[in-house]
C-alpha positions as CSV (number, residue, x, y, z in Angstrom):
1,X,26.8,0.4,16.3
2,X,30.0,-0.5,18.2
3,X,33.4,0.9,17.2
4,X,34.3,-2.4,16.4
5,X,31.7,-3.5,13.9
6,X,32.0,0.3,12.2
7,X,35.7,0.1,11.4
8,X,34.8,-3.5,9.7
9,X,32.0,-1.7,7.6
10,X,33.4,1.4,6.8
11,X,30.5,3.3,8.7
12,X,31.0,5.9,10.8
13,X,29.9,4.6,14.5
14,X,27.0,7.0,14.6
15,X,23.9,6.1,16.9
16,X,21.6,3.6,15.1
17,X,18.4,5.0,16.5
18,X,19.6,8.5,15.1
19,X,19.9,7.0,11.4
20,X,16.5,4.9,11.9
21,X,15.1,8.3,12.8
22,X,16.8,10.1,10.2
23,X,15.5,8.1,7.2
24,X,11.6,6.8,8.7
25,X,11.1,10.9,8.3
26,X,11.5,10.9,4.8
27,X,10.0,7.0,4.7
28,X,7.0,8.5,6.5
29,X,6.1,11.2,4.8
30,X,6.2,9.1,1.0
31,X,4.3,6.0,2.9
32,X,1.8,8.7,3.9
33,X,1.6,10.4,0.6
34,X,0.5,6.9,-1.4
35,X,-3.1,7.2,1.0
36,X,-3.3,10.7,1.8
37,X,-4.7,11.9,-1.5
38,X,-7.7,9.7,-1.4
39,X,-10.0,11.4,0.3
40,X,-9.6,14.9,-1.2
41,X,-9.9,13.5,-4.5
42,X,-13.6,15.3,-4.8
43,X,-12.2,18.3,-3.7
44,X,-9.4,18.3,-6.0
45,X,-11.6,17.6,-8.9
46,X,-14.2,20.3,-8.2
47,X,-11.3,22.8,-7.8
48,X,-9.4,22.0,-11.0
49,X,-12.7,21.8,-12.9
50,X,-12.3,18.3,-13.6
51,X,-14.4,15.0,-12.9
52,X,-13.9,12.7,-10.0
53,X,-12.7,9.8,-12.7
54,X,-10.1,12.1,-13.9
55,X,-8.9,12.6,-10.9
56,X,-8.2,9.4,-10.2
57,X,-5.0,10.1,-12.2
58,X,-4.0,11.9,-9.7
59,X,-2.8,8.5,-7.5
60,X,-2.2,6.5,-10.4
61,X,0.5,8.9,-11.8
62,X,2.0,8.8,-8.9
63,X,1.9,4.6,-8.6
64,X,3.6,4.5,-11.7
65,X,6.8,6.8,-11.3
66,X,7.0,5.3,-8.0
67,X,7.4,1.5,-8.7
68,X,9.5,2.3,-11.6
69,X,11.9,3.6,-9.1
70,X,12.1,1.1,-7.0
71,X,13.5,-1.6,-8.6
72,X,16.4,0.4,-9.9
73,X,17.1,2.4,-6.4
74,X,20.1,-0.2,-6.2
75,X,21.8,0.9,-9.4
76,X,21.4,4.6,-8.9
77,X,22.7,3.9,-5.5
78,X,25.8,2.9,-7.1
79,X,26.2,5.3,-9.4
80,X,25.5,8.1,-7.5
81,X,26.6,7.0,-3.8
82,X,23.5,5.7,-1.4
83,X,23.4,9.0,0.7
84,X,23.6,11.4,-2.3
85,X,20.9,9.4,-4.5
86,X,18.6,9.9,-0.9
87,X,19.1,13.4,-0.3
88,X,18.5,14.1,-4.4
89,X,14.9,11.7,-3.8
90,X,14.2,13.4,-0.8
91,X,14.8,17.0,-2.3
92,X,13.2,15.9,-5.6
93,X,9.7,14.7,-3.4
94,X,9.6,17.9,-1.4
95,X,10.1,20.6,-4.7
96,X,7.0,18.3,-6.4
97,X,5.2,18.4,-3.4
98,X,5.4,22.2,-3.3
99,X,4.2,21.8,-7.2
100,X,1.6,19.5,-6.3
101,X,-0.2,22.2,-3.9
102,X,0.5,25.4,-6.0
103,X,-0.6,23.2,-9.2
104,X,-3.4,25.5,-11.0
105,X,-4.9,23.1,-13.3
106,X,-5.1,19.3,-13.2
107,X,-3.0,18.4,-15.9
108,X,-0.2,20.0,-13.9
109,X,-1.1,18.2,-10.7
110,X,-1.0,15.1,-12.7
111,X,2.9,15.7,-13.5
112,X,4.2,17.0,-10.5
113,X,2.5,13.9,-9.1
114,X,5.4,11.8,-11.4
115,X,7.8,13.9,-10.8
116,X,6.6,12.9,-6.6
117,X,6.6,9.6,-7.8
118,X,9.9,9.5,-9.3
119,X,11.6,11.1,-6.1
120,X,9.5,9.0,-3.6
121,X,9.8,5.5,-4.9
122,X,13.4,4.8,-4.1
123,X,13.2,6.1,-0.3
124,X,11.6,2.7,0.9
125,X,14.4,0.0,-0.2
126,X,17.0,2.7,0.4
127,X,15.5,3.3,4.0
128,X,15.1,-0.5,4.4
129,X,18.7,-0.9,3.1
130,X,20.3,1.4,5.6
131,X,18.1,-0.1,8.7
132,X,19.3,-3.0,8.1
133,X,23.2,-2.3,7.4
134,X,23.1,0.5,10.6
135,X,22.1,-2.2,13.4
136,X,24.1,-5.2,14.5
137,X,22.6,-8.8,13.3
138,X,21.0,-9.0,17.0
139,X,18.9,-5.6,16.5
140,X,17.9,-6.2,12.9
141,X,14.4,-7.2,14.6
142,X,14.1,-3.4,16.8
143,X,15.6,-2.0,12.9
144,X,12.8,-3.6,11.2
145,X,10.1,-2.6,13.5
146,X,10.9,0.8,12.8
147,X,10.8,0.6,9.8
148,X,7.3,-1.3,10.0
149,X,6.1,1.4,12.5
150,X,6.0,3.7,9.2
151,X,5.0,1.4,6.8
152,X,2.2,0.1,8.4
153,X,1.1,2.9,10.5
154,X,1.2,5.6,7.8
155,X,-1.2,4.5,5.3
156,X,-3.7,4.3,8.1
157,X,-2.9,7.7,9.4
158,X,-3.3,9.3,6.3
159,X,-7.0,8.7,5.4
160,X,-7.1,10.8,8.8
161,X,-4.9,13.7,8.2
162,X,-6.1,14.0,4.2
163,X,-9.7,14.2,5.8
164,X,-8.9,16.8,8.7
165,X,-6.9,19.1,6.2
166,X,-9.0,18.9,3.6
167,X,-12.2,19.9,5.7
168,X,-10.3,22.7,7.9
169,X,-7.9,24.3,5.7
170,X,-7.4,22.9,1.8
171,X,-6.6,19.9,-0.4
172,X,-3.8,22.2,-1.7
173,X,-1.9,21.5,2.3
174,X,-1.5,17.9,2.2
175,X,1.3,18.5,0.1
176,X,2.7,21.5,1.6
177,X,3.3,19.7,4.6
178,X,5.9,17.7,3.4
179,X,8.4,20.6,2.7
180,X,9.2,21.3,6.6
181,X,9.5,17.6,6.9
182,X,11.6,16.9,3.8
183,X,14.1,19.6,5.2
184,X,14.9,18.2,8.6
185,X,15.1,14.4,7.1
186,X,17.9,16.4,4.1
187,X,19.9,18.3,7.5
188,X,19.8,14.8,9.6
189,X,20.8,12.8,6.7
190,X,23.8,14.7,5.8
191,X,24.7,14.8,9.1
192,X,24.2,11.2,10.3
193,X,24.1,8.9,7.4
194,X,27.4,7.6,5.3
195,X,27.9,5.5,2.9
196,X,29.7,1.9,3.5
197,X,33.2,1.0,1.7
198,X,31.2,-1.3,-0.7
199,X,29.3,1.4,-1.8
200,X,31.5,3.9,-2.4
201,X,34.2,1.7,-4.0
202,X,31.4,0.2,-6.5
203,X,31.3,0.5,-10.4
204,X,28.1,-0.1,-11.3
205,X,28.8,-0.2,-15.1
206,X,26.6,1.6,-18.0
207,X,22.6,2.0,-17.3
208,X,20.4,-1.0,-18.4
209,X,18.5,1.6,-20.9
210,X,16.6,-1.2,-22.7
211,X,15.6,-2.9,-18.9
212,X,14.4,0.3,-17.8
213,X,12.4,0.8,-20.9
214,X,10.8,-2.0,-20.3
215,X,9.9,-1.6,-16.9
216,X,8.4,1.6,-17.8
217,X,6.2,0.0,-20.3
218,X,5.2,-2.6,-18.2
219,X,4.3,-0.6,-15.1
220,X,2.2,2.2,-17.4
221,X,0.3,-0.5,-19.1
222,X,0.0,-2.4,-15.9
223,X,-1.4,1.2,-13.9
224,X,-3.7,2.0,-16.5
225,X,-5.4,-1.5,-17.2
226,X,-5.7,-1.7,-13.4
227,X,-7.2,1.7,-13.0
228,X,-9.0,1.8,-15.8
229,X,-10.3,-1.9,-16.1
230,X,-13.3,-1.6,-14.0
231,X,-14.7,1.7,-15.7
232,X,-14.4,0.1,-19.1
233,X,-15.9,-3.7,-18.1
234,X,-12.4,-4.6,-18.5
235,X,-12.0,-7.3,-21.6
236,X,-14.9,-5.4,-23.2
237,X,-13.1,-2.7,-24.4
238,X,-10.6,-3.2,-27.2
239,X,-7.8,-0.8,-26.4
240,X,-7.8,-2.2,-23.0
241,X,-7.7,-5.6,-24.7
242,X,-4.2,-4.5,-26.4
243,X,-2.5,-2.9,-23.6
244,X,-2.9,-6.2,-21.4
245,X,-1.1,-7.8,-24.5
246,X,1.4,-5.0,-24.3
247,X,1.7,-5.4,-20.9
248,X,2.3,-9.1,-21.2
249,X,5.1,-8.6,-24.1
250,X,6.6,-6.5,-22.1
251,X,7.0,-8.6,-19.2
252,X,8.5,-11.6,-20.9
253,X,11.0,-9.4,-22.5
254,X,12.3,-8.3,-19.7
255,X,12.4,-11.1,-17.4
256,X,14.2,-12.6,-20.1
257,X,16.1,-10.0,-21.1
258,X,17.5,-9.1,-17.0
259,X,18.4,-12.3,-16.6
260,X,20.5,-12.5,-19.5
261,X,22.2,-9.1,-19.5
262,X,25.8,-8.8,-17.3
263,X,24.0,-5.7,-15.2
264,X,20.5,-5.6,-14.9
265,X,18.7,-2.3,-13.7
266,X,16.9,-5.2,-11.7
267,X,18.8,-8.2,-9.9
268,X,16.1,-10.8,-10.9
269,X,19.1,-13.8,-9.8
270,X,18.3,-12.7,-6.2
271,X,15.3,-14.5,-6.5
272,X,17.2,-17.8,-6.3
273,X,17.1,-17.4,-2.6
274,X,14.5,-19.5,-1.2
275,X,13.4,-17.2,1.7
276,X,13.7,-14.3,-0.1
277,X,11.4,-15.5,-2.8
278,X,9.0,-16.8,-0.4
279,X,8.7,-13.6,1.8
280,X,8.7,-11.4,-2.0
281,X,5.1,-13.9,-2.3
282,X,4.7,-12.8,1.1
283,X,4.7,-9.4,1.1
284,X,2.6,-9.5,-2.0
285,X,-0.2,-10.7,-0.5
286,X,0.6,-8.6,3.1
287,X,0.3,-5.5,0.0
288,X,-3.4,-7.0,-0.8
289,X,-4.4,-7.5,2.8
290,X,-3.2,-4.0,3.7
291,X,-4.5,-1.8,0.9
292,X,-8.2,-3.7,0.2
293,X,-9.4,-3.0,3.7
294,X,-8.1,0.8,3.2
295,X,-10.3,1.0,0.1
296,X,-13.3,-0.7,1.2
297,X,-13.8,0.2,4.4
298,X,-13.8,4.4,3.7
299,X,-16.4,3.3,0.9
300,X,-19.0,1.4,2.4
301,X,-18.5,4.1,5.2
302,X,-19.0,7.1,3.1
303,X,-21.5,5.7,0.5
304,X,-23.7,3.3,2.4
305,X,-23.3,4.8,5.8
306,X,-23.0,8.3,5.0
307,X,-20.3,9.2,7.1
308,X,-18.3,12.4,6.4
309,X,-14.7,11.5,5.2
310,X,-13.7,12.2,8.4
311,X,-14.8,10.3,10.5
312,X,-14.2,7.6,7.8
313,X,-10.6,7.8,8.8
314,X,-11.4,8.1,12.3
315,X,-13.2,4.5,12.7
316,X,-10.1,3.4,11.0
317,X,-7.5,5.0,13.2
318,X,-7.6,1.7,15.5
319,X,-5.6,0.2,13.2
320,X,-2.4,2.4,13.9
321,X,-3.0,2.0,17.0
322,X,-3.0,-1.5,17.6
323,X,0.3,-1.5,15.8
324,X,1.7,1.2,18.1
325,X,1.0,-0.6,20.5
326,X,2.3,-4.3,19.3
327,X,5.7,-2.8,18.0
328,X,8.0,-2.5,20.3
329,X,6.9,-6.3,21.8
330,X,7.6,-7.3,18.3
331,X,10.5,-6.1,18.0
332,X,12.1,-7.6,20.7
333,X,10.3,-11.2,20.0
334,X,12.0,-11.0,16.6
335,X,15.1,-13.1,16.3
336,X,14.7,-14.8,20.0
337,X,11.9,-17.1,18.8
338,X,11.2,-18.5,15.7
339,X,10.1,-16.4,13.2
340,X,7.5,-18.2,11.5
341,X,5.3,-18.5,14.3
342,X,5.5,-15.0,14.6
343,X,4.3,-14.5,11.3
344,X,2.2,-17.3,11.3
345,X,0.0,-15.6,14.2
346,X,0.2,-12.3,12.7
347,X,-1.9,-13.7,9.4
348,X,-4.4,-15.2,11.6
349,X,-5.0,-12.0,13.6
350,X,-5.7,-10.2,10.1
351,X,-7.6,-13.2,9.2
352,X,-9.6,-12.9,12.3
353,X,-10.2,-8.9,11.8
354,X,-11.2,-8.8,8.2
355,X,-13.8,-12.1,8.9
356,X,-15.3,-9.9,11.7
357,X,-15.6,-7.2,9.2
358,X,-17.7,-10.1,7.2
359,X,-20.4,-9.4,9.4
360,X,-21.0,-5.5,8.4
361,X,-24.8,-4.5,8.0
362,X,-26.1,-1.4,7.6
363,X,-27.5,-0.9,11.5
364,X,-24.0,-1.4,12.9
365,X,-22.2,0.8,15.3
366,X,-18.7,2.9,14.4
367,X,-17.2,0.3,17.2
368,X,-18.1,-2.7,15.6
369,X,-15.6,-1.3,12.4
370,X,-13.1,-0.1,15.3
371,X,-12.4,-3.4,17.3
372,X,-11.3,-5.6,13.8
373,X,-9.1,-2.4,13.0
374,X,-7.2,-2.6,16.1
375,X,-7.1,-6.3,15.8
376,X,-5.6,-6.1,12.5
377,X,-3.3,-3.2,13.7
378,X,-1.8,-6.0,16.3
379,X,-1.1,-8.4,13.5
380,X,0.3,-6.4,10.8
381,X,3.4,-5.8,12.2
382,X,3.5,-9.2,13.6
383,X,3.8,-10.3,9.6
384,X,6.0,-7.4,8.2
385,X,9.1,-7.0,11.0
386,X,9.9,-10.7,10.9
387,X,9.6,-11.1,7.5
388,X,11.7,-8.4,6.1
389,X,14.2,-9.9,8.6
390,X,13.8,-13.2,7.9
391,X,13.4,-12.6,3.8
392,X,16.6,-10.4,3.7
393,X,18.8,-12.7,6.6
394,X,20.9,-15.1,4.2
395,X,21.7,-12.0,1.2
396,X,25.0,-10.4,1.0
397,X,24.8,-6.2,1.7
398,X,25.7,-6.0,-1.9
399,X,22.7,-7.7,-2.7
400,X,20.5,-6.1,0.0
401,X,20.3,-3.1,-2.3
402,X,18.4,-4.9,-5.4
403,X,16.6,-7.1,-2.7
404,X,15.0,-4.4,-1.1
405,X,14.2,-2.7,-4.3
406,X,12.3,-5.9,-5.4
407,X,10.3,-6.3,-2.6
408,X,9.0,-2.8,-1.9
409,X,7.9,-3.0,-5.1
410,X,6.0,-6.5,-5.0
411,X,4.2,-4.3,-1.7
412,X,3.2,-2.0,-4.1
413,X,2.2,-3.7,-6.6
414,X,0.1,-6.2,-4.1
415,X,-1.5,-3.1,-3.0
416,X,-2.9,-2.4,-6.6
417,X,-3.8,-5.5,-7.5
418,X,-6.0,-5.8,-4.3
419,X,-7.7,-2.4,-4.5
420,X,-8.5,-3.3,-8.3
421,X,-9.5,-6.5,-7.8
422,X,-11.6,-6.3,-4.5
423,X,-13.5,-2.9,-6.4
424,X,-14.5,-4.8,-9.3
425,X,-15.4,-7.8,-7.0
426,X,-17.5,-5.3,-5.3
427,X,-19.2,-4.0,-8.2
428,X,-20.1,-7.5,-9.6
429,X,-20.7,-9.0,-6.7
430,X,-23.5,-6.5,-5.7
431,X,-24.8,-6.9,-9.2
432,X,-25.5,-11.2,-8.1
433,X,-26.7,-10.4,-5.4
434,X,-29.3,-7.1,-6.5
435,X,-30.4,-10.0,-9.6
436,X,-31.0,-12.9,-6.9
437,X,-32.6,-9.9,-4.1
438,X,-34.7,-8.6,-7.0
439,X,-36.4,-12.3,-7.7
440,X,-38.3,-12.0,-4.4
441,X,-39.9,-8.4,-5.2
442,X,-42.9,-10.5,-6.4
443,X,-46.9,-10.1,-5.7
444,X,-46.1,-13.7,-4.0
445,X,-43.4,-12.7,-1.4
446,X,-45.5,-11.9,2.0
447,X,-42.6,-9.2,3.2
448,X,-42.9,-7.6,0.2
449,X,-45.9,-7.0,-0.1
450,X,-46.2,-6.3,3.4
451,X,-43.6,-3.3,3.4
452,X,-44.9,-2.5,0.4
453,X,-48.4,-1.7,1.5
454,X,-47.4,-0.1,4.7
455,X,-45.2,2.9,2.5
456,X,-48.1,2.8,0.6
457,X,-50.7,3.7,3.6
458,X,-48.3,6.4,4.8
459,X,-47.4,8.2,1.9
460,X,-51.2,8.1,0.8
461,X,-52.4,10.7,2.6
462,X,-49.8,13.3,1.3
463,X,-48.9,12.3,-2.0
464,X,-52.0,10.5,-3.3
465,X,-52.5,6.7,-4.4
466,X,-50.6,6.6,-7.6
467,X,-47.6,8.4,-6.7
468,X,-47.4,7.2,-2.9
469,X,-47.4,3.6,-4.5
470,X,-44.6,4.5,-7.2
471,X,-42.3,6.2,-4.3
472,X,-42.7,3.1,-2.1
473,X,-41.4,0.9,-4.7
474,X,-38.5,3.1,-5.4
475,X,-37.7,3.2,-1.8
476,X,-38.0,-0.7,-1.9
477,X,-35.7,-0.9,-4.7
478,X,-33.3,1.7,-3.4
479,X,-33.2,-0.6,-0.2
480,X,-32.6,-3.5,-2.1
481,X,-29.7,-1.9,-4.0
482,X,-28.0,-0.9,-1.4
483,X,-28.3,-4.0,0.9
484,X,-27.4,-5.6,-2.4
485,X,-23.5,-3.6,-2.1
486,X,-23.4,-4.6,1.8
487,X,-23.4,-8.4,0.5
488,X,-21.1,-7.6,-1.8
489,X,-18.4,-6.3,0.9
490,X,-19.1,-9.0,3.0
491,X,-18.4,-11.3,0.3
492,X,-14.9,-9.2,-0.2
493,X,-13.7,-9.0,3.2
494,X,-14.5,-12.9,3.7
495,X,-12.5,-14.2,1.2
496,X,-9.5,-11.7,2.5
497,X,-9.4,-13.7,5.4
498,X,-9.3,-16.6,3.8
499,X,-6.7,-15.6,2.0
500,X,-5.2,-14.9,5.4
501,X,-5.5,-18.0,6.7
502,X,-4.1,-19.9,3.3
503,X,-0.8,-17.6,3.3
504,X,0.2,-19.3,6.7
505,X,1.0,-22.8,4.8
506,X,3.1,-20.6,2.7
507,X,4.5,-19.1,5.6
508,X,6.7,-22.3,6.9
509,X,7.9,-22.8,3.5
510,X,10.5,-19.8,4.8
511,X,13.9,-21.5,6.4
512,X,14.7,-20.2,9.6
513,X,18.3,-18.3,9.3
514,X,20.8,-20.1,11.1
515,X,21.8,-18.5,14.7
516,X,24.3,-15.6,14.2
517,X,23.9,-15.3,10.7
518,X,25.4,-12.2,9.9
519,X,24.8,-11.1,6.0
520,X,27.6,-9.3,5.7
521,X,29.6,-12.4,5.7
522,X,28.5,-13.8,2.7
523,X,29.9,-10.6,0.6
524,X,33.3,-11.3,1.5
């Protein structure tokens, strides 16, 4: 940041790449946190004595806290000043991560997980926020892919790590590796980071209790229905029934209720820009396309291939590395040509990856998942750097704050929609297709009677006539079953990528920012 453009902002002219590095540590490490857990969850429950379902809570706790943050990081950044409200988050996230690892029964994990939550979920927007203030309007682009690099790379990278830690060492050290981080992103932050004139001259006002009330009710009822949904057959169970109409309530009051009241825990009015209410759609559906694939893949690897956790994560690793590797191009290509088209592409490379994934059988090779990976690692970032640029380019820094807040959590909440969504698609799905497979096991179908009576011949001589012919039609039907479930996920990961290839109509519905827009200018 020149000397120039610091004394206008009130910032002290420290090096921008020192800030971007100072706050992606602490963005890191609660990006990496929201996947990380998933593939110790067996672990954790057979430690704690609980079941695998009940551990479940132990990411959905965590969901919950978080995105109730997140809209209402902007207000406690005013009321607190930006940099102190980090440090407390950051603090806050590494004490629950040391409570998280030490935690003795589940129960306990389950609320240090909130109290995780609850320090974690405002480190995003505020992250985002300071990117975006720290660079000049020419290097929002390189700001942004920075920010990306963690976003998009960490979700893939912990699969990998929660696997390696968990097999090697304990489920209990995916959590105490954040405290050595947490510290040096605390020591650089207080050294590097300050807060702008804006910020520290602001007076936020009294806390929107009743908004924040809301939002917590919303969320909770939101979590459990989407977590829960699938277990229960969703609409068939009458308490689930009643928090969906809780969850609706609750909605409608608050939307109505924020955009009434003089200071809303969340700015909803900043959804009258057009761009920025096009890339919050966006990012939605970038939060579907990112998370679904993360939860699909490590299933059908792990249940239908029987591959170890892992080397689950390993066949996914492409994925970070294809956006390693398209970063720093991206960043540069942001803002010198249209952004659009650089989105635009980026949704058909995803598309592209997750319909090659539509061709998964159960004879496939660990490349054949590696190669869409790293395709969709090239066109991740390709979506999320000039977005956030181009969604955040024509709002004031005073609104940046709420903005950001808004459309982390829209991420987020994309995310859960797409893993619930895609896992119940999965288990109905395979149920269509087991009912129409099952129609040819028939005295009538050649094949089957074919396979049927070769089992049959060489299980004979050890196990006898009768039981050799009830094994073989087990194995039949196990076959069936489980081709059945590779349809399924077929099914799932096709109509992600045409999901993909839909969003790019939506995509040139975004106004490209005039030249040398500068955001800051509209505040004054």
């Amino acid at each position: 940041m020149s000397t120039a453009t610091a004394a206008q902002t009130g910032v002290h002219p420290e090096p921008p790449w020192i800030i971007a590095v100072a706050v992606m540590l602490a963005t890191f490490m609660e990006v990496l946190d929201t996947t990380i857990v998933t593939v110790s969850m067996p672990h954790m429950a057979g430690n704690l004595s609980a079941t695998t379902d009940e551990a479940t809570w132990v990411a959905t706790s965590y969901l919950v806290s978080n995105a109730v943050v997140l809209p209402a990081s902007a207000w406690f950044s005013l009321r607190f000043g930006r940099k102190r409200f980090l440090i407390s988050c950051i603090a806050i996230f590494t004490f629950a991560s040391l409570l998280c690892g030490a935690a003795p029964t589940l129960g306990f994990l389950v609320l240090a997980r909130v109290l995780q939550g609850a320090g974690g979920g405002a480190l995003q927007p505020l992250a985002q926020a300071i990117l975006l203030e720290s660079f000049p309007p020419s290097r929002r682009g390189q700001a942004m892919a920075a920010y990306g690099l963690g976003v998009v790379v960490a979700p893939v990278i912990g699969p990998v790590l929660g696997g390696w830690i968990t097999d090697h060492y304990s489920w209990r050290w995916i959590f105490y590796i954040n405290i050595p981080v947490g510290f040096l992103a605390i020591s650089m932050i207080e050294r590097f980071v300050h807060d702008p004139p804006y910020i520290r001259d602001a007076r936020p006002g009294r806390m929107d209790f009743v908004g924040l009330g809301l939002l917590v009710i919303m969320f909770a009822t939101l979590q459990v229905v989407l977590d829960k949904g699938q277990e229960v057959d969703w609409f068939g169970a009458v308490w689930l029934r009643w928090f969906v109409l809780i969850c609706v309530v609750a909605s409608l009051i608050f939307f109505i209720w924020e955009l009434r009241v003089d200071k809303p825990i969340v700015n909803l009015r900043v959804l009258k820009n057009r761009n920025f209410a096009v890339g919050t759609a966006l990012i939605t559906i970038m939060g579907v396309i990112i998370y679904s694939p993360l939860t699909l893949l490590p299933q059908f690897l792990q249940n239908l291939m029987g591959y170890p956790a892992l080397n689950s994560g390993l066949a996914q690793s492409p994925r970070g590395l294809g956006a390693l590797c398209i970063m720093p191009f991206v960043g540069i290509l942001t803002g010198r040509v249209d952004n659009r088209k650089l989105i635009g592409c980026g949704f058909l490379l995803v598309g592209v990856s997750t319909f090659l994934l539509g061709d998964i059988n159960l004879h496939i090779a660990q490349t054949n998942i590696m190669l869409p990976n790293f395709v969709q690692g090239l066109g991740m970032p390709m979506i999320f750097v000039p977005l956030s640029t181009t969604t955040m380019a024509m709002l004031s820094n005073e609104l940046m704050g709420s903005a950001t807040g808004i459309y982390n959590l829209m991420r987020n909440v994309g995310g859960s929609l797409g893993i619930s969504i895609t896992t119940a698609m999965v288990a109905r799905a395979a149920q269509g297709h087991q009912t129409i497979l099952v129609s040819h096991l028939t005295p009538y179908d050649p094949a089957f009677t074919d396979r049927l009576h070769a089992l049959h011949n060489s299980l004979a001589p050890s196990l006898g006539d009768v039981s050799a012919r009830s094994v073989s039609e087990g194995m039949i039907y196990h076959s069936l079953v489980r081709q059945a479930n590779v349809l399924a996920y077929v099914d799932n990961f096709r109509w992600l990528a045409l999901i993909c290839v839909a969003s790019v109509a939506l995509v040139f519905l975004l106004r490209r920012p005039p030249a040398h827009h500068h955001p800051s200018a509209a505040a004054h």
